[in-house]
C-alpha positions as a Markdown table, in Angstrom:
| # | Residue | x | y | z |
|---|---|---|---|---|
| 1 | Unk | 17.8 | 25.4 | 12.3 |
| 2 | Unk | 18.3 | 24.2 | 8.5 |
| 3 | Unk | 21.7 | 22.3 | 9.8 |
| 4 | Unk | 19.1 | 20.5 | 12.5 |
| 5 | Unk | 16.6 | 20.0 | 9.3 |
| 6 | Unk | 19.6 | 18.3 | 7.4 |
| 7 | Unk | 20.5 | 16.2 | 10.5 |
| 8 | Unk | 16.8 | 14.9 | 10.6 |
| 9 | Unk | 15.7 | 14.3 | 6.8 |
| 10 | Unk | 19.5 | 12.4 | 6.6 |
| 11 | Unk | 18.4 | 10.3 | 9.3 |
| 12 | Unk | 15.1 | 9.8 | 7.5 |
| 13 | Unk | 16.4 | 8.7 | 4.4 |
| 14 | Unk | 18.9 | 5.6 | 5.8 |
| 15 | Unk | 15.8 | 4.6 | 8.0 |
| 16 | Unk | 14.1 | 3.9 | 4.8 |
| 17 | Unk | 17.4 | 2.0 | 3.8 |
| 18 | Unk | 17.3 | -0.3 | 7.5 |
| 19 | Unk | 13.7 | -0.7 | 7.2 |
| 20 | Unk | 13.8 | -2.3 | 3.6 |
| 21 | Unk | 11.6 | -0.1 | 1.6 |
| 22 | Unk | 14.3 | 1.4 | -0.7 |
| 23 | Unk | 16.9 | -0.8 | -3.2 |
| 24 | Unk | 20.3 | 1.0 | -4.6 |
| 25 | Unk | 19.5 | 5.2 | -4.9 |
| 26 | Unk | 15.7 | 4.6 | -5.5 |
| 27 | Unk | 13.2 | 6.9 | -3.0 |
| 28 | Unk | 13.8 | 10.2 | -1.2 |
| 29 | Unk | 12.7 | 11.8 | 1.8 |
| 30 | Unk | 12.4 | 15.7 | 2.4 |
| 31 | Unk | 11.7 | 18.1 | 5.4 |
| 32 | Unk | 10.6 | 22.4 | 5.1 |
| 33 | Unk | 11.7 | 24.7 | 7.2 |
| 34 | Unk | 8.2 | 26.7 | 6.5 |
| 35 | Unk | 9.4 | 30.1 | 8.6 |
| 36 | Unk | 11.9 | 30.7 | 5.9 |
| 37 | Unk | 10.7 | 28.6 | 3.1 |
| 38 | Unk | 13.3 | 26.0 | 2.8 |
| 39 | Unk | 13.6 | 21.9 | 1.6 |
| 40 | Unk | 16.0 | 19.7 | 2.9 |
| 41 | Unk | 16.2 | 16.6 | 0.5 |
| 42 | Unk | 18.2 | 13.9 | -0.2 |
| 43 | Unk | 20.9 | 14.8 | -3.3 |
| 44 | Unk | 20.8 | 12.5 | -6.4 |
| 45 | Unk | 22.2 | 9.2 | -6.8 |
| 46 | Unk | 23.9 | 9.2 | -3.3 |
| 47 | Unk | 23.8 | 5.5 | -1.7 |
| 48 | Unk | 22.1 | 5.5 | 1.5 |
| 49 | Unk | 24.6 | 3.9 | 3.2 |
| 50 | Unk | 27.0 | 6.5 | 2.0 |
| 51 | Unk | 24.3 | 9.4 | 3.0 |
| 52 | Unk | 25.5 | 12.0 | 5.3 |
| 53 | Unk | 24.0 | 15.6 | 7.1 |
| 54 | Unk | 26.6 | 17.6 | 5.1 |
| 55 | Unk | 25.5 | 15.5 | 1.5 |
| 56 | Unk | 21.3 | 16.7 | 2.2 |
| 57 | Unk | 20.9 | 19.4 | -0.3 |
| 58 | Unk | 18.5 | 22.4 | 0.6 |
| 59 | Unk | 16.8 | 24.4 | -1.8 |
| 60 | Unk | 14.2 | 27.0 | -1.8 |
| 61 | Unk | 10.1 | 26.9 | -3.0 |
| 62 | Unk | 11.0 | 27.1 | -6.7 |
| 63 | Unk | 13.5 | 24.5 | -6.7 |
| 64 | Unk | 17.0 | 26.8 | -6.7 |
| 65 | Unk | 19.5 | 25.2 | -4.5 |
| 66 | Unk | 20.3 | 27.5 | -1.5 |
| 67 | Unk | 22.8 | 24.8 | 0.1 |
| 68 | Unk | 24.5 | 21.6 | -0.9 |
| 69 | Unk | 26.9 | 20.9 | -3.3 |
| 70 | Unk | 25.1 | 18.3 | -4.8 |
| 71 | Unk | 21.9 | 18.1 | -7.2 |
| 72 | Unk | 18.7 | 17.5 | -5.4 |
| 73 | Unk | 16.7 | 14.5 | -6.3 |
| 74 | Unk | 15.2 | 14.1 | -9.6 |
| 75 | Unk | 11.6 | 13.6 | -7.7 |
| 76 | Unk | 12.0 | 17.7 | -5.9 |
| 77 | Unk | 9.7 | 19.4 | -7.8 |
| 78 | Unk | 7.1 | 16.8 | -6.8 |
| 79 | Unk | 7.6 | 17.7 | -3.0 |
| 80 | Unk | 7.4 | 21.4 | -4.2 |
| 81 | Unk | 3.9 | 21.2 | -5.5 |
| 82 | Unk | 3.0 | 19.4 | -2.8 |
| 83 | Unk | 4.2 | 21.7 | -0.1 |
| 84 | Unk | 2.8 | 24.4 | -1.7 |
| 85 | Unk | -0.5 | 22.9 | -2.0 |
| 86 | Unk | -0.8 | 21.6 | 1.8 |
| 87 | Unk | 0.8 | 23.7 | 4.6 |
| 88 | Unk | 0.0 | 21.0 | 7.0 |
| 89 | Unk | 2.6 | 19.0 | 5.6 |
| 90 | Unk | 6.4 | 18.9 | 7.1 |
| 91 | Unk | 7.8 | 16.0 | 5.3 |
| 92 | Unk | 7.0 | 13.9 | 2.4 |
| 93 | Unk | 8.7 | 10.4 | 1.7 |
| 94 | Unk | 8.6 | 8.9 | -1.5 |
| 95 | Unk | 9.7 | 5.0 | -1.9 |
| 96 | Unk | 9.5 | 2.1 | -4.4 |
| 97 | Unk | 8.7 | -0.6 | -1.4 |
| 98 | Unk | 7.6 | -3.7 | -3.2 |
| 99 | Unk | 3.7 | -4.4 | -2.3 |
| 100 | Unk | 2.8 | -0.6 | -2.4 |
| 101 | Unk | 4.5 | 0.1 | -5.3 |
| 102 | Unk | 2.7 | -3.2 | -6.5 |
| 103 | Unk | -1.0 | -1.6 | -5.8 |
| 104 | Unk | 0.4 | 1.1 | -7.4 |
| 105 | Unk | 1.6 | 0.6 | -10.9 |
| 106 | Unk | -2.0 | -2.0 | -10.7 |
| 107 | Unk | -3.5 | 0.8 | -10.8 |
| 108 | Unk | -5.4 | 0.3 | -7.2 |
| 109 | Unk | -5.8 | 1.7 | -3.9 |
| 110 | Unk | -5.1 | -0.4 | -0.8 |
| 111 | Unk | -8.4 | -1.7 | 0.5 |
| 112 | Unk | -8.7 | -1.0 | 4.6 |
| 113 | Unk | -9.3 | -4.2 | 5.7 |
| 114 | Unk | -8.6 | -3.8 | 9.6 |
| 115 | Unk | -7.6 | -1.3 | 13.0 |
| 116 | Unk | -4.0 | -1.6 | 11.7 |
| 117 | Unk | -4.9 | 0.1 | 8.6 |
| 118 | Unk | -7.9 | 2.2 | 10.0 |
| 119 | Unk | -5.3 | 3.8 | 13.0 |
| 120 | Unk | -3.3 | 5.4 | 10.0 |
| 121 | Unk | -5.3 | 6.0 | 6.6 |
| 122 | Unk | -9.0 | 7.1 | 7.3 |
| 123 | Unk | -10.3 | 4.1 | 4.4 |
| 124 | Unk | -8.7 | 3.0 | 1.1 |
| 125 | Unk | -5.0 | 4.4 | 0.4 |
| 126 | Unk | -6.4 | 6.4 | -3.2 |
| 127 | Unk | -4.3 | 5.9 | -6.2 |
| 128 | Unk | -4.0 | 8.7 | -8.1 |
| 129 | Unk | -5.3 | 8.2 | -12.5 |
| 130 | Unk | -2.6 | 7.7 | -15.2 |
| 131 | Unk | -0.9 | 10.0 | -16.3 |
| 132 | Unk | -1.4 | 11.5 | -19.7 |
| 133 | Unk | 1.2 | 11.1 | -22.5 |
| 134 | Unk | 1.5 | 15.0 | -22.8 |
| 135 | Unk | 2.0 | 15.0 | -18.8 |
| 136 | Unk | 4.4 | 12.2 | -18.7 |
| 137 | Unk | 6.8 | 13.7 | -21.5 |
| 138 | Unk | 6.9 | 17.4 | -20.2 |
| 139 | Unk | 7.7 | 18.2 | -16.3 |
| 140 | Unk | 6.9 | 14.4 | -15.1 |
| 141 | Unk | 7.9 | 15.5 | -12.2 |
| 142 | Unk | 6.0 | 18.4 | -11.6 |
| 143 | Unk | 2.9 | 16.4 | -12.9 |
| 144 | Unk | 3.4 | 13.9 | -10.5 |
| 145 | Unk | 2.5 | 16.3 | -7.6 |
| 146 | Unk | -0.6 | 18.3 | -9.5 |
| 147 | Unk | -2.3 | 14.6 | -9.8 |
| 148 | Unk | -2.0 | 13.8 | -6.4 |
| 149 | Unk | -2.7 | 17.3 | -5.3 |
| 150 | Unk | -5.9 | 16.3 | -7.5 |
| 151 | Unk | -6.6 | 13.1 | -6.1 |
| 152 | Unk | -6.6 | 14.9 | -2.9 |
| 153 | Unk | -9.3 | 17.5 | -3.4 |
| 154 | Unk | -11.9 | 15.9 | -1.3 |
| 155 | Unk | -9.1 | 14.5 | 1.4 |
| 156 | Unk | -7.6 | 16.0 | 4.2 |
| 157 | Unk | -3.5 | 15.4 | 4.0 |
| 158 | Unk | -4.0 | 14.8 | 7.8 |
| 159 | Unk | -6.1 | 11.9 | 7.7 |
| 160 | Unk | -4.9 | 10.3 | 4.7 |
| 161 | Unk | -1.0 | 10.8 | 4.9 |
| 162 | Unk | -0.1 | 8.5 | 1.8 |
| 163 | Unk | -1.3 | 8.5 | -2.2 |
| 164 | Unk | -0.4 | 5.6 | -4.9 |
| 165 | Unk | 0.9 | 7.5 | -8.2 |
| 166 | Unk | -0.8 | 5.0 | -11.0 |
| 167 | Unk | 2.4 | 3.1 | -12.6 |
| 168 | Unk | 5.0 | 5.0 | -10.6 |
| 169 | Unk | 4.6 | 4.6 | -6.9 |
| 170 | Unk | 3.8 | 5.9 | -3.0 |
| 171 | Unk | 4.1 | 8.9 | -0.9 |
| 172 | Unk | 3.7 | 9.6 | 2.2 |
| 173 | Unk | 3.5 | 12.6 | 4.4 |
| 174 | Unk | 3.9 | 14.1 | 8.3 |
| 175 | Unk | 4.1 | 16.3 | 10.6 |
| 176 | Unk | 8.4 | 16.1 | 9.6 |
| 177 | Unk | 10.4 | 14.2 | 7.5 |
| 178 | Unk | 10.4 | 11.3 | 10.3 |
| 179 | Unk | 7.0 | 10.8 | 10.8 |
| 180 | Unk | 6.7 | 10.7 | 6.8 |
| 181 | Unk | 9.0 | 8.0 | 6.9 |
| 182 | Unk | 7.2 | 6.2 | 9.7 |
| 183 | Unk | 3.9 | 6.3 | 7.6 |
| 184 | Unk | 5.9 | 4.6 | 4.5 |
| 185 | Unk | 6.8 | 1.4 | 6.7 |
| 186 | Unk | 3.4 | 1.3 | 7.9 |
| 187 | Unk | 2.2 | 1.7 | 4.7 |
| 188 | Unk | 4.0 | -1.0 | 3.3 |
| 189 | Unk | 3.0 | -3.1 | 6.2 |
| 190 | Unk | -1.0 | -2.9 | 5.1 |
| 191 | Unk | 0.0 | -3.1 | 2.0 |
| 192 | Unk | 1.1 | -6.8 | 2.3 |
| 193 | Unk | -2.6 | -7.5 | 3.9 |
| 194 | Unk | -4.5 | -7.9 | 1.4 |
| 195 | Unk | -2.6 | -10.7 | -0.2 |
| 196 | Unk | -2.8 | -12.6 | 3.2 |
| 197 | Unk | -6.3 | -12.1 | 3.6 |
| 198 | Unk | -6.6 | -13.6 | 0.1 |
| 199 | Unk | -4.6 | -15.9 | 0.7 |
| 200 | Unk | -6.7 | -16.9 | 4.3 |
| 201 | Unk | -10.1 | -17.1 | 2.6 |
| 202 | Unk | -9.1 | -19.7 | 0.7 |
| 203 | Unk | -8.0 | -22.0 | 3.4 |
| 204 | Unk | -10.6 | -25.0 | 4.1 |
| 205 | Unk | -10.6 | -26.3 | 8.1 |
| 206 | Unk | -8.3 | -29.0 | 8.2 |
| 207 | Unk | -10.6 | -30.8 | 10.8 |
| 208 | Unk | -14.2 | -30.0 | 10.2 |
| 209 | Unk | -16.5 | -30.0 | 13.5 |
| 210 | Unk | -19.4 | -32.6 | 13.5 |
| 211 | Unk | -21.9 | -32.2 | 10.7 |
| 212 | Unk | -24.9 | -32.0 | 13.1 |
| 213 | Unk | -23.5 | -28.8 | 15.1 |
| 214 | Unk | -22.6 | -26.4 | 12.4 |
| 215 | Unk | -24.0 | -27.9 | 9.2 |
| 216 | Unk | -26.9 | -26.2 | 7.6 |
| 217 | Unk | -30.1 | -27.7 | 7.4 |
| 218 | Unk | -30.2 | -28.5 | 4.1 |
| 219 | Unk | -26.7 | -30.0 | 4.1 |
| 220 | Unk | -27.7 | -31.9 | 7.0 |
| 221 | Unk | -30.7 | -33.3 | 5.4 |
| 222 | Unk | -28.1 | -34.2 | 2.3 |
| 223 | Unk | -25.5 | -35.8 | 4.4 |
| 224 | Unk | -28.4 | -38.0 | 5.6 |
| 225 | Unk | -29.9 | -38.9 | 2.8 |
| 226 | Unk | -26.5 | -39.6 | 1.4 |
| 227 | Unk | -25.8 | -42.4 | 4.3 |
| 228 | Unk | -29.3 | -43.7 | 3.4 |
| 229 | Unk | -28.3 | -43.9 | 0.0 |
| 230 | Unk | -30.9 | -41.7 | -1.6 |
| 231 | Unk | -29.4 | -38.4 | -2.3 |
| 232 | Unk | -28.4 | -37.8 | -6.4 |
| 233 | Unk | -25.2 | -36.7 | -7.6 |
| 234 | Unk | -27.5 | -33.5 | -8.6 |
| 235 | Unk | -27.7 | -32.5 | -4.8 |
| 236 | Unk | -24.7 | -33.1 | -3.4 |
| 237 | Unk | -23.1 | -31.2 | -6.3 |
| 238 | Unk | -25.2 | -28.4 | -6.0 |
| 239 | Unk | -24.3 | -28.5 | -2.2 |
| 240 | Unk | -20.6 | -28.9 | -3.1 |
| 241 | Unk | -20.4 | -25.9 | -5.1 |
| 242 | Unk | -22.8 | -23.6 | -3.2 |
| 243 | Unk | -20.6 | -20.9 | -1.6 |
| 244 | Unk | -22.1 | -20.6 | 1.7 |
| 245 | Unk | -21.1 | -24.7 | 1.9 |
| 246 | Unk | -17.4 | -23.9 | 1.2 |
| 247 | Unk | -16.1 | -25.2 | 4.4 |
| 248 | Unk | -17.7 | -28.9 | 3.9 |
| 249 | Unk | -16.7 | -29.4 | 0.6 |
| 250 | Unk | -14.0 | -31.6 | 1.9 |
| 251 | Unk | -17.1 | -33.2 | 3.4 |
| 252 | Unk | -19.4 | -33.1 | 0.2 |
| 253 | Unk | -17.2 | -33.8 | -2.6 |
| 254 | Unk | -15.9 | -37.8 | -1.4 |
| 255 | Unk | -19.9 | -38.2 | -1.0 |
| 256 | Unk | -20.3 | -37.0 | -4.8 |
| 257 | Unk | -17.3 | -39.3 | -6.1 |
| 258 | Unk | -18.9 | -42.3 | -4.1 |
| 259 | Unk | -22.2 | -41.8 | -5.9 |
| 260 | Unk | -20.8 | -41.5 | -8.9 |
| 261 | Unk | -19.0 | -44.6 | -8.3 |
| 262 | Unk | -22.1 | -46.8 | -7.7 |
| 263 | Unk | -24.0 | -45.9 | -10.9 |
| 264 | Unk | -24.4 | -48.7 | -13.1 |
């Protein structure tokens, strides 16, 4: 069983590695055996490339090392705490991908802004408060896990499998080290949303349809008064720069030079 557990959270951790999320020795992934109370993690400072079955170090609930010849990751006693606090979880993956780990040290949870992101994490990923000085200088580690085990008081582990640490970065969780993996890469995927959405709402139609099918009717009335010649700069910039406008300011904002162009 633990050698099958050690097959498994090796394969975990060089997934992370193929899938982009991890850079030299950073991140870890772990796996319990919860009948006899046993971790299977990745060992410190180990390349992923160079990661093998025999390399995964196992160690009990309290962190002694029951198997392995190398040290466990610096980041264990953060899975302890948290697989003492939840039983539901199998596996925890921690990673320093680039646009989570962005949110992250901002400070910010990852806004749900479609089924992508709803199909996984049940809302906004949470992201955890700052750590104290006091908590950051003694037992980081085991800090780490009591905030997010704090952030999670009002969550269930099932529905949200994933926390941002403020300044530090994500975890996720599963039902086994694999599908905490699986939930880092889609994490990282919704993470990247947001900055294309942004990015989208800024975009102005290239080729604007005709003024008289979509245009409201005051900027209708505008664009005719401005062909008649008696609209003021006054209106058309207040059109211009009226929000719910935004698509016809390519429209608007020649009408406004033009005007301004003709006075004396």
């Amino acid at each position: 069983m633990i050698e099958e557990l050690r097959e498994q959270v090796s394969r975990a951790n060089r997934e992370l590695a193929r899938h982009g999320l991890v850079v030299h020795t950073f991140g870890n992934v772990s796996g319990i055996d919860r009948e006899r109370g046993l971790v299977a993690i990745k060992p410190s400072g180990v390349p992923y490339s160079e990661l093998t079955p025999g390399q995964i170090t196992v160690v009990d609930l309290d962190g002694n090392v029951v198997e392995g010849e190398l040290n466990p990751s610096s980041d264990t006693p953060t899975h302890l705490v948290l697989y003492r606090a939840f039983a539901e979880i199998g596996g925890i993956t921690h990673t320093h991908s680039t646009y989570a780990t962005a949110f992250a040290q901002a400070g910010r949870g990852i806004p749900c802004l479609g089924t992508t992101h709803a199909d996984h994490f049940r809302g906004e990923v949470p992201v955890t408060r700052a750590l104290e000085r006091e908590e950051v200088e003694t037992d980081y580690e085991v800090n780490v896990g009591r905030v997010i085990v704090e952030r999670l008081a009002e969550l269930k582990p099932a529905d949200m499998p994933a926390v941002l640490v403020a300044s530090h970065g994500p975890f996720t969780w599963g039902k086994d080290a694999v599908d905490s993996m699986q939930n880092s890469v889609i994490l990282e995927e919704v993470a990247k949303s947001p900055r294309h959405f942004a990015v989208g709402r800024r975009r102005i139609p290239s080729a604007p349809v005709p003024a008289r099918q979509t245009l409201p009717a005051e900027a209708r009335r505008g664009r005719v008064l401005r062909t008649t010649g008696s609209v003021s700069s006054g209106q058309l910039r207040r059109l211009a720069c009226d929000r719910r406008y935004l698509p016809w300011r390519l429209v608007l904002l020649p009408a406004l030079v033009r005007v301004r162009r003709r006075r004396p």
